[in-house]
N, C-alpha and C positions, 0 to 999 in steps of 0.2 A: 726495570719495569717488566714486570709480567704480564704477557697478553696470550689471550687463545684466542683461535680462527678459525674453529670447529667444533661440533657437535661436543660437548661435556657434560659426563656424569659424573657426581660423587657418590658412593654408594655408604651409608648409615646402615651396616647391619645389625643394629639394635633393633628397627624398625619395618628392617626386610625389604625396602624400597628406595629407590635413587631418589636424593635430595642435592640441593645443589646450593655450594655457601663459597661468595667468592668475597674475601679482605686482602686488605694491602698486605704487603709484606713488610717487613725491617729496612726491608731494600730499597721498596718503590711501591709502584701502584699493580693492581691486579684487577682483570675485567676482559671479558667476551666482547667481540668484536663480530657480527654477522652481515652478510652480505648475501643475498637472494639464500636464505639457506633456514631450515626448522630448526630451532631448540625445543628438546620437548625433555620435561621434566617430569619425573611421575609423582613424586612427594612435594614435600614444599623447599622454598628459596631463604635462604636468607644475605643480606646484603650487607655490606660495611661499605662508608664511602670510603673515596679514596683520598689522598693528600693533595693532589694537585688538582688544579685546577681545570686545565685540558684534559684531564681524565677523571673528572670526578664520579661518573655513573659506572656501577659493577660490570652492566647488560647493555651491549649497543645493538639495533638489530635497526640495521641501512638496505639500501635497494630491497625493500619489501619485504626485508625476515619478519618471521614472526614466532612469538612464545603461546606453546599448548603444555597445557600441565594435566596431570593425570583427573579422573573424577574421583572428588570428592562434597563434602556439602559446605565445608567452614573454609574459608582464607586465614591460614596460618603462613603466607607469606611473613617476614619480619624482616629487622636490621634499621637502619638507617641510611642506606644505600638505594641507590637510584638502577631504576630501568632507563635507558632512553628509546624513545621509539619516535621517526618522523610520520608526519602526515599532513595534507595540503588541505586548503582549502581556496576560495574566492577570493581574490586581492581587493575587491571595491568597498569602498569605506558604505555602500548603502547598499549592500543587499547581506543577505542576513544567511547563516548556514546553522544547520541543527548538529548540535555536538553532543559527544559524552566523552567520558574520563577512562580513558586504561589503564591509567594507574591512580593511585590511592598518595593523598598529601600526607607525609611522613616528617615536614622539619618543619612548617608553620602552619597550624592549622587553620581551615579556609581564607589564606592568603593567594589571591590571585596569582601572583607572579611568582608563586613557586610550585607551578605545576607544566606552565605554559613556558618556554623559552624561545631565545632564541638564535636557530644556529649558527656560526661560526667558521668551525671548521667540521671534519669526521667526526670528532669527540668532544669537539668545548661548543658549548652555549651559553649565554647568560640571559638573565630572567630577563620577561617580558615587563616592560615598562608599563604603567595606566595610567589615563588620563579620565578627566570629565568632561573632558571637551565631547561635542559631536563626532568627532573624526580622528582615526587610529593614523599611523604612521608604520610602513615597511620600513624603515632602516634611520634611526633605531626601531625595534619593533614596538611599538606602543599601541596599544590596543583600548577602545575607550568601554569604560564601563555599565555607558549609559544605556545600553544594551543588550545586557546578559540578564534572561528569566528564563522560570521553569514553567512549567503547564501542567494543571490539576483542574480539571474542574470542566464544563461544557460552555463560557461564552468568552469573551473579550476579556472582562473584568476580573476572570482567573488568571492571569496571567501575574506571575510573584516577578517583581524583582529583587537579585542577588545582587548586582554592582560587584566592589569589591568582597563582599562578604560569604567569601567562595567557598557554601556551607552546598557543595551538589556531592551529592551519595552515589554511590556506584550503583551503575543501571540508570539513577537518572538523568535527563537528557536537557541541555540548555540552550538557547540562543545566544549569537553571537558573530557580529555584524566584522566585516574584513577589512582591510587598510589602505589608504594613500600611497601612494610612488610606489618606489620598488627597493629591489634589492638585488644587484646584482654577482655577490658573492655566491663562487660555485662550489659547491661539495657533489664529489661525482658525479661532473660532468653539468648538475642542474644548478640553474641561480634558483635563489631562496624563491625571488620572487619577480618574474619578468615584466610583470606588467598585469598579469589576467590569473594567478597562480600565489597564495602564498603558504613558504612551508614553516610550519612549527612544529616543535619538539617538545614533548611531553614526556616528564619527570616526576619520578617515585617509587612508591613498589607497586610489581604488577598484579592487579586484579584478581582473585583466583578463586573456583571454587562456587556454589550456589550464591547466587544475587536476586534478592526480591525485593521489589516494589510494590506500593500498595494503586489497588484500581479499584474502581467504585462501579457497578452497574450506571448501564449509560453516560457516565462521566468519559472524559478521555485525559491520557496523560502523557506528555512528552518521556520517554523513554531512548535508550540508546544502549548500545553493542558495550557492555564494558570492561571488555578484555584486549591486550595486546595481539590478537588475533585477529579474522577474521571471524564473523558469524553465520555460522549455517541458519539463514532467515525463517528458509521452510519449517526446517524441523522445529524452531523457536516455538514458531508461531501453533504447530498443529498438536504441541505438547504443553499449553498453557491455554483449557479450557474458561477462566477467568477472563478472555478478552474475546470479542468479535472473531478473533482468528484474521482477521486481517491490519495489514498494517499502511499508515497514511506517512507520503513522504513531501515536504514541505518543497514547492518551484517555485522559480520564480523569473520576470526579466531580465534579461544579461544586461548589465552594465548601468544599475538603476542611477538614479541623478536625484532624489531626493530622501529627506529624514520624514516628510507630511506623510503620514497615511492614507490620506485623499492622494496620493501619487503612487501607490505601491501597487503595483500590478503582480500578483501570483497566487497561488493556491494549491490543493494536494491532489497529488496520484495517490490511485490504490493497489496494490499486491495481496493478489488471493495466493496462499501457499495451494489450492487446490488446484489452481486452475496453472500454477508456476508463473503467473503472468503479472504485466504493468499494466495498468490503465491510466497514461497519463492526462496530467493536469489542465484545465481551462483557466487560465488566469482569470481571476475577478479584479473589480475595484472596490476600492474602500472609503466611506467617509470618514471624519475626524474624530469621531467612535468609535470606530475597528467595525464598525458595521458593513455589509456586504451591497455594494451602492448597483453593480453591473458587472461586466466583463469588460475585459481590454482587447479579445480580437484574435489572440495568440495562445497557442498550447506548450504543455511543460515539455521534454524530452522523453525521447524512447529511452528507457533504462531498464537492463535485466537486475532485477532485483533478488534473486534467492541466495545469495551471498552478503551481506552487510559488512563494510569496509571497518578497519580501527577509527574509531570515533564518530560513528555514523549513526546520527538518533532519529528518533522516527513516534509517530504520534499512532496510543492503541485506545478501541475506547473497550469501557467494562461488560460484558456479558452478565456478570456477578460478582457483588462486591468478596472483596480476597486479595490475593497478591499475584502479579505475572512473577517468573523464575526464571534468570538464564545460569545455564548448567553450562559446567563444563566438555558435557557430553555434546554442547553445541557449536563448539568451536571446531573450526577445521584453519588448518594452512590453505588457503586460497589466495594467489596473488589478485591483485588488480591492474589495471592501466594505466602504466605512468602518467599520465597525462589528466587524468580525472580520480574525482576523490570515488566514485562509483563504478562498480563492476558491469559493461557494456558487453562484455563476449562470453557469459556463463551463461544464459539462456538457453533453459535445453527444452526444446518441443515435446511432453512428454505426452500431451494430450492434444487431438486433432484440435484446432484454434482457429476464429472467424474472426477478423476485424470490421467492425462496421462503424463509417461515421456518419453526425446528423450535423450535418450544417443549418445556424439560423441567421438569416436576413444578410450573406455572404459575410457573414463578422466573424463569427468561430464556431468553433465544432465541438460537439462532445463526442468522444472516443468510447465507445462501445466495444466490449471482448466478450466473446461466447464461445467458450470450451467444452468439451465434451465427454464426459467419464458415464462409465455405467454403474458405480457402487455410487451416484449422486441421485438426486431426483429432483422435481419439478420444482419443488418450495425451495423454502431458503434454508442452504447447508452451513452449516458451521463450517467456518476457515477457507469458506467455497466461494460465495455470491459475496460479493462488496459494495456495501450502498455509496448510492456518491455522497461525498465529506462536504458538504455545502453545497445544496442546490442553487439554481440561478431560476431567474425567474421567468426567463424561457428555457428548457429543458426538456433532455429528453434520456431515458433509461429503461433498461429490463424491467418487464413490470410484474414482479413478485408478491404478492398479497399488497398490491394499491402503493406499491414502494418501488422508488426510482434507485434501481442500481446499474453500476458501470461494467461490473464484470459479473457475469452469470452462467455458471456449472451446472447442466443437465447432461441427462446419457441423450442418445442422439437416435430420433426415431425420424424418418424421413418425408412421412405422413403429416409430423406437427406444425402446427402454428404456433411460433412462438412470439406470444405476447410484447409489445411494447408499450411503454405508458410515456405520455407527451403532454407536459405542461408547458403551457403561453398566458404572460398577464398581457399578450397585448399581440392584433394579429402580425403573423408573420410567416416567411417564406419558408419552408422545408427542404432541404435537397439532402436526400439519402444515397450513400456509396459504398462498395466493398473498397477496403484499403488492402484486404490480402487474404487468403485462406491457405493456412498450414496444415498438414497433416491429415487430408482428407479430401475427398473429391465431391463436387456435387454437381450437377450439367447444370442447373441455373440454380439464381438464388434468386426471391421476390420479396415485393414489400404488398401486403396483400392488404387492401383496402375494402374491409368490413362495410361500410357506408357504399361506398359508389362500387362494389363488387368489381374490383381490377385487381387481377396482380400483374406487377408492376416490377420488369425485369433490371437488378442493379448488378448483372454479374460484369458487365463491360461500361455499365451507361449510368448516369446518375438519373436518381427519379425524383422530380424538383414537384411541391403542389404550396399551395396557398392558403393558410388555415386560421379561422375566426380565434380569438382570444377563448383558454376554455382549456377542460381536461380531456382528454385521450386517452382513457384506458382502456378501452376495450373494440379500438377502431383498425390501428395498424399490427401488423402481426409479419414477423419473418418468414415464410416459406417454399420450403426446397421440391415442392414439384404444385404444377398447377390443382383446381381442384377437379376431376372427374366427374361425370355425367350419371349419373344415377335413375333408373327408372322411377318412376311414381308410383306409393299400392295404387291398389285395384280403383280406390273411389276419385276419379277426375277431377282433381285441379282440387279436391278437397283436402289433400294433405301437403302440407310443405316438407319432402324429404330430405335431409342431408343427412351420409354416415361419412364421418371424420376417421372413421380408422376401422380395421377390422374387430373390434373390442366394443364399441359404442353405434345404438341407435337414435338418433335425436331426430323426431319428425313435431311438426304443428298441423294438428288436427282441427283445421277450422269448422267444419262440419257440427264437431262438438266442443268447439271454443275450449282446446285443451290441448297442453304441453306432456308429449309422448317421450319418455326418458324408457332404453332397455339396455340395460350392461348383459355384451356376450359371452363375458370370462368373468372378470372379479366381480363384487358387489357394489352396488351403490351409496357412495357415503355424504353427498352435498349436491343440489342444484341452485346455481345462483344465475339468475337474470337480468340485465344491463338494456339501457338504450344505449343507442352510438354516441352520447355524450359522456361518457364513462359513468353515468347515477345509475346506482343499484335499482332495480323494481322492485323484487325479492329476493330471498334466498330463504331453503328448505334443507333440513338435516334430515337423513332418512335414517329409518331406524335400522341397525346394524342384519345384515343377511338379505335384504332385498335387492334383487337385480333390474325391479323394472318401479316405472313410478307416473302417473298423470298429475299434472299440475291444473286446474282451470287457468284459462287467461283471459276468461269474461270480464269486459270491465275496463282489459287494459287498452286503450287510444292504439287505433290500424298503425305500424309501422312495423321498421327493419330491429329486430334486433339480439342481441349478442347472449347463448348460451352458454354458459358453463359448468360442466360435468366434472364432478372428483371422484374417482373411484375411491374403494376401501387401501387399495395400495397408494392411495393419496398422487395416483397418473389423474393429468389433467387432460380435458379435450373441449375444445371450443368450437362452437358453430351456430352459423347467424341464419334467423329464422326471418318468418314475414306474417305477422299475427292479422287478419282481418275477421274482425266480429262481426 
């Protein structure tokens, strides 16, 4: 028996590049053996299985090896020989993990149980068994069918079942619910499956080369990593203008105890590749139409996300209809943490980071991320700002043109107020908190209340209020230093002045029942007016090259309320006036 346990090239000088073909011999069996260690192939693979059984696959790659092949755009991998490659998932027969395939069904086509196995010893495995039943089994591995779909489409009713008819394409990504008991057979050192863990082994040839799937404008589609690698998430993500640029990754609660959908508690995190960040998950509830009924009380997990494990799928939606592409140029060797199918320690701070949470009625929080780059701006960036993937019906978010997002990329000016938008179907308690700031100092942070003029320090302290059912777009606002005192012009108590930065004049001339706009640098390109109930009054586009502008506001009902300035470089700046006619 021939084995190698190291790094191997064959070199095809017809071709000018290392390709790699491993068959049995006359003798015995032939086949690579890797342990924590890269194979990297520049050309293509071809495989022969082998004769035996405990050696039947070419390619073993154990304690977290993994296969990178050169770029190119076609998978001309070949043979009839197998990769094996392990990977873990959740052992509980009711909660559900998002999958893809890194290798490619080569002996039956979309037949379940010969892509999935399972392991044995270092090198034999045998196929994974299926059932109809509800409930899979660790030892033997039997895994049930009644389980496994794909996702195309924007509601419930999208959702495809495959069962056994295991027609999933490379790149695309499936569901796939985990198993009863255990398994206590160890292969280096680890049992398959201890209780809370289980591992499977995935067979065929590996993955190679450009993979596209198709996405639709505003549609979303379950997707997934589909190489025997590791996936560089970021770079995925910010080189496939066809999708939002951000990616949704499916939570949920550890140790669920039902098949009813009215019992499933979880939901998704977002990952902006701009911002390098997680914004994890609020669990929801669900009624027995996949309908989004409430929340359960609990959040998904901190997970660093810019790396995507082997077999890790994750849901994009479409900017425009086309296809997303994963390249080979987006694979790297990256290990992970034995212990979790997700990469928890590759998080790199690349951009200063604010965490802010909003607690409602002491139930749950939504997890709010605000980052800081200077090549971003105030609206919404591609691959930067990430809307939340299912709002709840009390909520709260960045509030980006009247849109609730969880993670939000602006460059960072010290002076601004930045925007939050708050929806409640029903009243309820508020309590806002920092949970952490990385990468950046600020001597206070506040939550600054438009309506009753407080800001309202959360750098040590939660800042807890009380609020009628209703929208908040234009009431609270984050800000990093209080507001300053400004003198009044000349005419007493007839002007209401406020200057929000040095760039912007925004005064109310009650004297002559009129809204005074003067840009000190760029020009002026939008004024939109707001009461503190978040309802628009007006809004005025001015015509391109004007720096200054009067509005009448004869007419409009004495109260408080909320400007908004857009310059020509599309910088925002807000500031709350006090109209009396």
């Amino acid at each position: 028996m021939r084995q190698i346990y190291f790094l191997a090239f064959i070199f095809s000088f017809s071709y000018g590049n290392a390709q790699l073909y491993i068959a049995p011999s006359q003798t015995g069996d032939s086949y690579i053996y890797l342990s924590d260690r890269l194979l990297y192939v520049e050309d293509n693979i071809n495989l022969e299985k082998n004769h035996s059984p405990d050696t039947e696959a070419s390619i073993y790659l154990r304690k977290e090896s993994q296969l990178l092949q050169g770029v190119k755009s076609t998978n001309n991998n070949s043979g009839n020989g197998w990769i094996s490659v392990f990977q873990e998932g959740t052992s509980n027969a009711f909660d559900y993990n998002y999958w893809s395939l890194p290798v490619s069904n080569n002996i039956s086509a979309n037949q379940f149980g010969a892509v999935i196995f399972q392991p044995k010893t270092k090198t034999r495995s045998l196929p994974a068994l299926i059932t109809n039943n509800l409930e899979g089994s660790a030892n033997p591995l039997k895994i049930s069918t009644r389980w496994i779909y794909k996702f195309s489409g924007s509601s419930y009713e999208d959702w495809t079942y495959i069962g056994n008819n295991f027609d999933v394409k490379p790149g695309e990504g499936f569901t796939m619910k985990g198993v009863n008991g255990s398994d206590h057979n160890l292969i280096n050192g680890i049992e398959n499956n201890p209780g809370n863990r289980q591992r499977y082994d995935f067979r065929g040839l590996p993955n190679d080369g450009e993979i596209k799937v198709q996405i639709k404008n505003n549609k979303s589609v379950l997707v997934g990593n589909p190489y025997p690698s590791a996936l560089h998430l970021q770079s995925f993500l910010l080189e496939n203008p066809n999708s939002t640029g951000i990616a949704y990754f499916w939570d949920s609660r550890d140790n669920g105890n039902s098949h009813y959908l009215k019992d499933y508690e979880g939901g998704y995190g977002s990952y902006s590749p701009g911002a390098n960040a997680y914004a994890p998950a609020v669990f929801k509830t669900y009624n027995d139409g996949g309908a989004e009924t409430g929340n359960s009380g609990a959040n998904g997990k901190h997970i660093a996300r810019e790396y995507s494990p082997i077999g890790q799928a994750f849901m994009l939606t479409g900017k425009s209809d086309g296809y997303i592409s994963f390249k080979n140029s987006h694979r790297r060797f990256q290990k992970e943490n034995n212990l979790n199918s997700e990469f928890k320690n590759q998080q790199r701070n690349e951009f200063p980071l604010l965490k802010l949470n909003v607690n409602f009625n002491d139930l749950y929080t939504r997890k709010l991320l605000l980052a800081f780059r200077e090549d971003s701006s105030k609206e919404e960036d591609w691959a930067m700002d990430a809307k939340i993937y299912g709002m709840l019906d009390n909520d709260a978010g960045w509030n980006i043109a009247e849109a609730l997002y969880n993670i939000q990329v602006r460059p960072f000016r010290k002076n601004d107020k930045i925007p939050l938008y708050i929806n409640l179907s029903e009243a309820s308690k508020l309590s806002f908190s920092m949970e952490n700031i990385q990468g950046f100092k600020a001597k206070e942070i506040f939550v600054f209340d438009a309506y009753l003029e407080t800001y309202n320090s959360i750098s040590e302290n939660e800042f807890t209020i009380d609020l009628e059912k209703g929208n908040y777009s234009t009431r609270f606002f984050i800000s990093f230093m209080q507001e300053k005192e400004y003198s009044p012009l000349p005419k007493e108590n007839e002007v209401d002045l406020e200057i929000t930065s040095p760039e912007v004049i925004i005064a109310q001339n009650n004297s002559l029942s009129q809204l005074e706009v003067k840009m000190l640098q760029a020009n002026l390109k939008q004024i939109l007016l707001y009461n503190l109930n978040g309802q628009m009054i007006f809004k005025q586009n001015i015509a391109a090259g004007g720096k200054g502008y009067k509005l009448s506001t004869s007419g409009i009902r004495d109260a408080i309320y909320i400007v908004k300035v857009i310059s020509s470089e599309n910088l925002e700046f807000t500031s709350k006036i006090s109209i009396k006619n």
